[in-house]
BAKOL-889919 format. One line per 3 residues: number of its first residue (from 1); their letters; for each residue x, y, z of N, C-alpha, C. Coordinates in steps of 0.02 Angstrom, whole numbers, m for minus. Example, Ala and Ser with C-alpha at 12.3 -4.5 7.8 and 13.67 -1.06 7.14 Angstrom:
2
1 = AS = 660,m284,390,615,m225,390,660,m165,390 | 642,m112,354,684,m53,357,645,2,394
END
This chain:
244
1 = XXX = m2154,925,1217,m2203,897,1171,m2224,828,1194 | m2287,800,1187,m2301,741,1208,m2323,703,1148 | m2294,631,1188,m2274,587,1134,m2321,592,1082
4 = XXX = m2408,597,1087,m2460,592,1030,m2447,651,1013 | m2417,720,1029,m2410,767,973,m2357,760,929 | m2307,717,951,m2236,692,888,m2256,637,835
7 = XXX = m2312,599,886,m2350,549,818,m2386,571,781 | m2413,616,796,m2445,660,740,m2433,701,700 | m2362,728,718,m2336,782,678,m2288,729,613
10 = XXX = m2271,674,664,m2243,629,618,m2245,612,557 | m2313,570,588,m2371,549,529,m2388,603,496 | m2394,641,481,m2425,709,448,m2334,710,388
13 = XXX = m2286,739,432,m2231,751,397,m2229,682,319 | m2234,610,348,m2228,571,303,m2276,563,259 | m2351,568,261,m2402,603,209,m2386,658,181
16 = XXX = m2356,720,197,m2339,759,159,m2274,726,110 | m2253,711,138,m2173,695,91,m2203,646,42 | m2244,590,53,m2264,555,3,m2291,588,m50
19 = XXX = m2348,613,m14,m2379,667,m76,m2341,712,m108 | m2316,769,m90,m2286,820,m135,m2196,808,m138 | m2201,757,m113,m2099,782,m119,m2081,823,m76
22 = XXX = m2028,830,m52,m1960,876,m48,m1960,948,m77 | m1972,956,m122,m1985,1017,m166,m2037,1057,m152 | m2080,1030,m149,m2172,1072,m135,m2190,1056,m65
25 = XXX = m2113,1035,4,m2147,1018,50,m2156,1066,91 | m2199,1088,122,m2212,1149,196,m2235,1144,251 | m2200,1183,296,m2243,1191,347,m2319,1166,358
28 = XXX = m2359,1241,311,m2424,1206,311,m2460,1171,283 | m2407,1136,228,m2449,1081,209,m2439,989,271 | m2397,1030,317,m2372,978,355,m2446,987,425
31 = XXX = m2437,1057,439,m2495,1069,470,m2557,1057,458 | m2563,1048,405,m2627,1057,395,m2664,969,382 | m2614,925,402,m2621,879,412,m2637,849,475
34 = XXX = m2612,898,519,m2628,891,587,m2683,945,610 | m2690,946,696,m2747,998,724,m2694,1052,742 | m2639,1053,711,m2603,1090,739,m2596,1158,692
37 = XXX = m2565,1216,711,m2567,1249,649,m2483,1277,639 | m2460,1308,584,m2399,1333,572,m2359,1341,646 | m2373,1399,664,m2350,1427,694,m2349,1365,773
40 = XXX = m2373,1313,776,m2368,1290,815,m2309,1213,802 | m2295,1202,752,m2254,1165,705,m2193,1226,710 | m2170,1277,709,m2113,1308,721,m2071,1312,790
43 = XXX = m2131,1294,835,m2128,1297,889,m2091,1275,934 | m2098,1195,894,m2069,1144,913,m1978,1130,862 | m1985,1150,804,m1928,1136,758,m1920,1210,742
46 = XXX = m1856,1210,721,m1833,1281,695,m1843,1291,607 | m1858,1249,581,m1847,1253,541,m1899,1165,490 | m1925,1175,425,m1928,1137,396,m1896,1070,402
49 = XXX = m1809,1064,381,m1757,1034,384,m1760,998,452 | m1765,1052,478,m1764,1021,563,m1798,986,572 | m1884,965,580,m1917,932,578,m1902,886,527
52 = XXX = m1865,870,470,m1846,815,436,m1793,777,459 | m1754,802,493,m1708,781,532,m1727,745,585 | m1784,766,622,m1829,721,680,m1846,681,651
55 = XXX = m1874,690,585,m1929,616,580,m1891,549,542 | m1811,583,528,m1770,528,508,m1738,486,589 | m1741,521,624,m1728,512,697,m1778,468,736
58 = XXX = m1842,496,706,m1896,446,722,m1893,393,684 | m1909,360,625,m1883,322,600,m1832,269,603 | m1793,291,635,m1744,244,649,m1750,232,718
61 = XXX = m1767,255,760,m1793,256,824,m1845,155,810 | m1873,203,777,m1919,136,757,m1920,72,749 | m1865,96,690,m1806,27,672,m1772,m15,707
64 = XXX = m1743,23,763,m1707,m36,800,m1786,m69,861 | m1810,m45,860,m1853,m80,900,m1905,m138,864 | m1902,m132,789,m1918,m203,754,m1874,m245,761
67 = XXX = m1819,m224,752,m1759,m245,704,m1746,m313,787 | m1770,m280,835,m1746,m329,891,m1794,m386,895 | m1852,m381,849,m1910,m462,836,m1872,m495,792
70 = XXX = m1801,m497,771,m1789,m540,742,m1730,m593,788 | m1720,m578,837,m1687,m585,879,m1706,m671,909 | m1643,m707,935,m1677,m776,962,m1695,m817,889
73 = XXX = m1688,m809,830,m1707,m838,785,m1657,m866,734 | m1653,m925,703,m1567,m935,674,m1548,m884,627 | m1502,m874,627,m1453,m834,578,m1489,m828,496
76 = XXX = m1509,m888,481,m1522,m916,419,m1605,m886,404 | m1645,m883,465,m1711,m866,470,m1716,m790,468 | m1666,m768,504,m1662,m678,505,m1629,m642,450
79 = XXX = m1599,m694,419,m1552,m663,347,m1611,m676,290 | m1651,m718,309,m1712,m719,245,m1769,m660,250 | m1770,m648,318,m1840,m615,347,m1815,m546,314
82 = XXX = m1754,m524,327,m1736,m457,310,m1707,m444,257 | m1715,m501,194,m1705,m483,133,m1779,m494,103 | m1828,m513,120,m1887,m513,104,m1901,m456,121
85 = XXX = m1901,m441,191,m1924,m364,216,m1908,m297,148 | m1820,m290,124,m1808,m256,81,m1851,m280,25 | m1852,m320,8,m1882,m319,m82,m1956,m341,m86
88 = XXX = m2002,m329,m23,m2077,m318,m14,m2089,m236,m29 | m2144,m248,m90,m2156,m185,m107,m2235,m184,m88 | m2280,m232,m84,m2338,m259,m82,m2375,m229,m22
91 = XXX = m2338,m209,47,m2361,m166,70,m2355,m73,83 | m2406,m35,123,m2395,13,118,m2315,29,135 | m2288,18,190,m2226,50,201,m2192,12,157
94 = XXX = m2206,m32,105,m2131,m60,86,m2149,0,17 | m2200,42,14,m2189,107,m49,m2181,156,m18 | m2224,172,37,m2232,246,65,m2147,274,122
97 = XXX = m2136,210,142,m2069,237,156,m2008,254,122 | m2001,179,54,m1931,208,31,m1959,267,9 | m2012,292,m46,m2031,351,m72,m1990,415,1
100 = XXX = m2030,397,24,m1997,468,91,m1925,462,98 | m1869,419,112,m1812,422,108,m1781,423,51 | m1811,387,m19,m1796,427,m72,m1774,506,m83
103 = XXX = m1857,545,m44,m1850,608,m93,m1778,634,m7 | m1800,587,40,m1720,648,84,m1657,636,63 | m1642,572,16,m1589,552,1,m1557,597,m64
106 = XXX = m1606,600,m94,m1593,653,m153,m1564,729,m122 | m1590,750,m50,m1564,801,m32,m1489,792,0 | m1471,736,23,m1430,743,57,m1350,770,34
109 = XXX = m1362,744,m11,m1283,790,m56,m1256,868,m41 | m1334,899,m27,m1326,970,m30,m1348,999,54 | m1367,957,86,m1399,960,153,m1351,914,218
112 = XXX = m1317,950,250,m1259,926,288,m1300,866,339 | m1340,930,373,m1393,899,425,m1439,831,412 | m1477,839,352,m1474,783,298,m1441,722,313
115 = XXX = m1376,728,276,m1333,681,278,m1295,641,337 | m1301,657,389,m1273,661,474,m1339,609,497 | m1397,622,465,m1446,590,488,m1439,509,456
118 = XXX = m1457,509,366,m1437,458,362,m1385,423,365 | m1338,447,380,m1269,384,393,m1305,367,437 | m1322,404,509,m1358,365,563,m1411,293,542
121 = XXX = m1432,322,502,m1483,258,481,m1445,184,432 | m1417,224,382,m1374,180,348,m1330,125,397 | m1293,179,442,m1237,136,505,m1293,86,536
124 = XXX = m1368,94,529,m1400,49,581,m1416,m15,554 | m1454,1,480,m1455,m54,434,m1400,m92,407 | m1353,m55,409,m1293,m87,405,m1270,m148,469
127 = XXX = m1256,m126,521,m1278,m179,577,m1313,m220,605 | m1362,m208,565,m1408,m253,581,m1379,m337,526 | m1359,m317,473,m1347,m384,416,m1291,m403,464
130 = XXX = m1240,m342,469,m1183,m383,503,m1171,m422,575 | m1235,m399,615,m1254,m436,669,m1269,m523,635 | m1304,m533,602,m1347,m593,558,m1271,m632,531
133 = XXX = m1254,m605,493,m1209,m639,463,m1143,m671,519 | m1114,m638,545,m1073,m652,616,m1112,m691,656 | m1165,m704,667,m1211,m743,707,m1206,m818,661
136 = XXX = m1200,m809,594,m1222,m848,559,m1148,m903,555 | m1096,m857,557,m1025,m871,566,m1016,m930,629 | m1058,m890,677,m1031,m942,736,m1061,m984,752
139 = XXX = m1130,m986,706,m1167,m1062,716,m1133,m1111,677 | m1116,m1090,616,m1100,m1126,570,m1133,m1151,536 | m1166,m1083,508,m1251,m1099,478,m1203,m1054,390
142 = XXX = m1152,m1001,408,m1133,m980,380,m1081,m1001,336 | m1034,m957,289,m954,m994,264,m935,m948,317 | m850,m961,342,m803,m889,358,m808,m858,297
145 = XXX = m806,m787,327,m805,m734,253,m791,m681,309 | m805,m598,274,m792,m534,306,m878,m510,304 | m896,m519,366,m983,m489,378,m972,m413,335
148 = XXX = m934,m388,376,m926,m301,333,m936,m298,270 | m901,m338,252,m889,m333,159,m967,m324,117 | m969,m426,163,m1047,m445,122,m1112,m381,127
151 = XXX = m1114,m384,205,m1144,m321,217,m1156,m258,157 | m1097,m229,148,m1083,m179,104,m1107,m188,46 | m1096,m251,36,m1134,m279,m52,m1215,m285,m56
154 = XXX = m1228,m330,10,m1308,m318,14,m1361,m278,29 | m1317,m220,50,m1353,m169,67,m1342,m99,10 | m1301,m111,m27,m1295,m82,m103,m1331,m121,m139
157 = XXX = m1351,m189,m166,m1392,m217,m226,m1484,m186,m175 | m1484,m194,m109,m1543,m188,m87,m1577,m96,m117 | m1527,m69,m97,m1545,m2,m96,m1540,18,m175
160 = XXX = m1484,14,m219,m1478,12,m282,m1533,m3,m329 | m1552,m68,m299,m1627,m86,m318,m1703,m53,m336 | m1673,m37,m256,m1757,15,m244,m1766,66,m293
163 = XXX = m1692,109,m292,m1702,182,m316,m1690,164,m394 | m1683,130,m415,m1687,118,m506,m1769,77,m512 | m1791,63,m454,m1854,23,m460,m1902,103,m457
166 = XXX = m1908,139,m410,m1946,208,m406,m1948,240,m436 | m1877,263,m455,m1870,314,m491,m1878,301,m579 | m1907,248,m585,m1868,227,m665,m1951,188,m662
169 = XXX = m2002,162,m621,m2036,135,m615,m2046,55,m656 | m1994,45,m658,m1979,m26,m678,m1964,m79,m621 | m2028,m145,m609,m2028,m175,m549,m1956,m215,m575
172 = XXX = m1926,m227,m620,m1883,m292,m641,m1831,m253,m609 | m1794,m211,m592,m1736,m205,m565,m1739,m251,m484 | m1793,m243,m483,m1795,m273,m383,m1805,m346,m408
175 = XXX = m1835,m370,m449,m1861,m412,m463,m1805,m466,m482 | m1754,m434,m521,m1689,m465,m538,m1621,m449,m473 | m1619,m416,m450,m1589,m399,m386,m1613,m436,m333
178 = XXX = m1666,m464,m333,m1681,m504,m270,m1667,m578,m293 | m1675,m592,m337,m1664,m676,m388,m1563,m674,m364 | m1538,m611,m400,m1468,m636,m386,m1436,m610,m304
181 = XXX = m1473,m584,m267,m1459,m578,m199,m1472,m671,m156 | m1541,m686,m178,m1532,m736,m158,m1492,m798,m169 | m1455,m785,m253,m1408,m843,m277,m1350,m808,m217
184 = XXX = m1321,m746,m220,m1252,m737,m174,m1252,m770,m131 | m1319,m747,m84,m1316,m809,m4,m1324,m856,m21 | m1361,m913,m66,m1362,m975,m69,m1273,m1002,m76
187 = XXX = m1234,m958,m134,m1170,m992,m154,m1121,m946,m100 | m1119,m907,m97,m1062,m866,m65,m1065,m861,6 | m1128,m882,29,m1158,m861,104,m1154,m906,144
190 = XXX = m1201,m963,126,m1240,m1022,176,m1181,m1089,152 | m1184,m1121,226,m1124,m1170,189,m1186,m1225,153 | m1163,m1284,154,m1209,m1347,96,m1261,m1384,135
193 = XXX = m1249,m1354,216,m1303,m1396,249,m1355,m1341,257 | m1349,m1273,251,m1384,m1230,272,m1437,m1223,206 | m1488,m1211,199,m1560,m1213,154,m1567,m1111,155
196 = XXX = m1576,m1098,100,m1620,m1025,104,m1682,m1036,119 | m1742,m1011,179,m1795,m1032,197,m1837,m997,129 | m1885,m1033,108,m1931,m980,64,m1973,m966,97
199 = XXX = m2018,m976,140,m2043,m959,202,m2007,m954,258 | m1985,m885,278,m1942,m873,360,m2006,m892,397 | m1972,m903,445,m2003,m933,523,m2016,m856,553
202 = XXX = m2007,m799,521,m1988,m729,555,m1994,m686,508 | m2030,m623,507,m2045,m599,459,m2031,m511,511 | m1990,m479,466,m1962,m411,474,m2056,m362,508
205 = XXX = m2069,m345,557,m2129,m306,576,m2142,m256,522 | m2177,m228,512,m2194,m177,490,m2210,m115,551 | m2202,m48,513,m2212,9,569,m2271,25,581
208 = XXX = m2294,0,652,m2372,7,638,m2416,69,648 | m2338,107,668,m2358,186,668,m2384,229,625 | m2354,186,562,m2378,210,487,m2433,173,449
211 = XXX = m2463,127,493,m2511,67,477,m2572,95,424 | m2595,174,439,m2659,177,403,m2655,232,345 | m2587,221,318,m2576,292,281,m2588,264,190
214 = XXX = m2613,194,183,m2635,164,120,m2573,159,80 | m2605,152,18,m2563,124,m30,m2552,171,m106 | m2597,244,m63,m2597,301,m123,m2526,298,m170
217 = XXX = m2467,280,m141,m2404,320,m157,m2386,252,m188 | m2428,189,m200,m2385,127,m214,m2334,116,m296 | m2288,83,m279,m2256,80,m345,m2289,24,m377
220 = XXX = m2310,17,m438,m2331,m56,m477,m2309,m99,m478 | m2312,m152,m474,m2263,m223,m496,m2259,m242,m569 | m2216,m275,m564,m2202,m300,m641,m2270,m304,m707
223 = XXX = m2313,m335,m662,m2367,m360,m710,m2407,m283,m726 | m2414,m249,m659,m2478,m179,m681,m2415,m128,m731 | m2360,m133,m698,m2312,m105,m749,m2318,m108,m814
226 = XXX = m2309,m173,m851,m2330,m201,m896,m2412,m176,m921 | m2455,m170,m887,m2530,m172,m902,m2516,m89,m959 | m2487,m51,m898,m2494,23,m891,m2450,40,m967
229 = XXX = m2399,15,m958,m2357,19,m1017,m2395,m5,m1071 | m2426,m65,m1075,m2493,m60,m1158,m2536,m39,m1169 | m2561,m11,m1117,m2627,35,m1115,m2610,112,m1151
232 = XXX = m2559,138,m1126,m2502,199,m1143,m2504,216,m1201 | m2466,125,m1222,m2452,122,m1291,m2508,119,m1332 | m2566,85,m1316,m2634,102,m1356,m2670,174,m1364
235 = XXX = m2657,189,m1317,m2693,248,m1320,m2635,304,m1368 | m2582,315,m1366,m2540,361,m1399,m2555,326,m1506 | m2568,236,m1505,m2616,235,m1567,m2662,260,m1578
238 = XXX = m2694,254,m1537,m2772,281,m1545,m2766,354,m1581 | m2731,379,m1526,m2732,458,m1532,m2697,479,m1599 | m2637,438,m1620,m2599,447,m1688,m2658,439,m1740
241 = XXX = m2697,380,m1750,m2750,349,m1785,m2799,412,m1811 | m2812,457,m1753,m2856,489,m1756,m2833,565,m1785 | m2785,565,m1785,m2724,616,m1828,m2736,622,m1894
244 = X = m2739,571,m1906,m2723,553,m1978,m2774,569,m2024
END
């Protein structure tokens, strides 16, 4: 297969997953995103699964090749860039992706192949904080502490976040998860000379593979949240009003 037929089948796979889910996802609705047709999408993967398994493969493929622009930059600058990176919802991939690892994450309980994939990804994001923080250790930008540990904590409030933020469509879980992520590193993290940047010098890339796939799938923020929620509520008056 050549490389523009895997970017395309790619891109196609993650438009489908945005749009219909996990549940309603197919072949040809995967095909039919591309010039390709069914039977030429089998061709290449054995299976549905299988091709989800690639494109978590791709994906992370991806990842470490951002993940290395943060590189050369202090400890303190790369630990901001990539907690901003997590709790940016404002662009397309900061909705259209978790949405896609959302709905594979929901499978993975019951999906071996699934699950084999994301530890792979998890183990990567996971290394990546603990690269930062150990870096951060030996400048002495950091406190001594256990990178693993912190790691483990920040990459549970990050992810914890998301999926009570998506699934529950309430922006304040990220919104309050990122306020006390940043108190942990200010008190628990950075020693008294080290500053949390509010502007990083370095900002996490975006995938620009996924650059033109919009903002159809976006989650709301606090405020349209809010809008949507009184509008809701007006209209279910209205409609009572008119009951009566």
């Amino acid at each position: 297969m050549t490389d523009d037929a895997r970017d395309a089948i790619m891109q196609a796979t993650y438009e489908a997953l945005c749009a219909d889910g996990y549940s309603d996802l197919t072949a040809q609705r995967i095909a039919d995103r591309t010039e390709m047709s069914k039977g030429s999408l089998f061709y290449h993967y054995d299976s549905v699964d299988d091709l989800l398994a690639s494109f978590i493969e791709y994906l992370l493929a991806g990842y470490g090749h951002r993940a290395e622009a943060l590189d050369g930059f202090p400890p303190e600058e790369r630990l901001a860039a990539y907690v901003e990176w997590w709790f940016d919802i404002s662009t397309a991939e900061g909705t259209g992706h978790h949405t896609a690892m959302l709905e594979l994450r929901a499978q993975a309980p019951y999906n071996e192949l699934f699950q084999e994939k994301l530890r792979e990804s998890d183990e990567a994001l996971r290394d990546t904080l603990v690269d930062i923080l150990t870096a951060g250790i030996e400048t002495g930008a950091f406190v001594d502490h256990d990178p693993a540990i912190a790691a483990d904590f920040l990459l549970g409030a990050f992810v914890g976040a998301r999926v009570r933020h998506f699934t529950l469509g309430r922006a304040t879980y990220s919104e309050h998860a990122y306020e006390a992520t940043r108190e942990y590193i200010e008190t628990e993290i950075l020693t008294p000379e080290t500053t949390y940047p509010d502007e990083p010098a370095v900002t996490f890339p975006p995938d620009e593979r996924f650059a033109d796939t919009g903002d159809e799938h976006a989650v709301p923020s606090g405020a349209e949240q809010d809008d949507r929620t009184e509008a809701a509520t007006a209209d279910a008056a209205s409609e009572h009003e008119d009951t009566e």
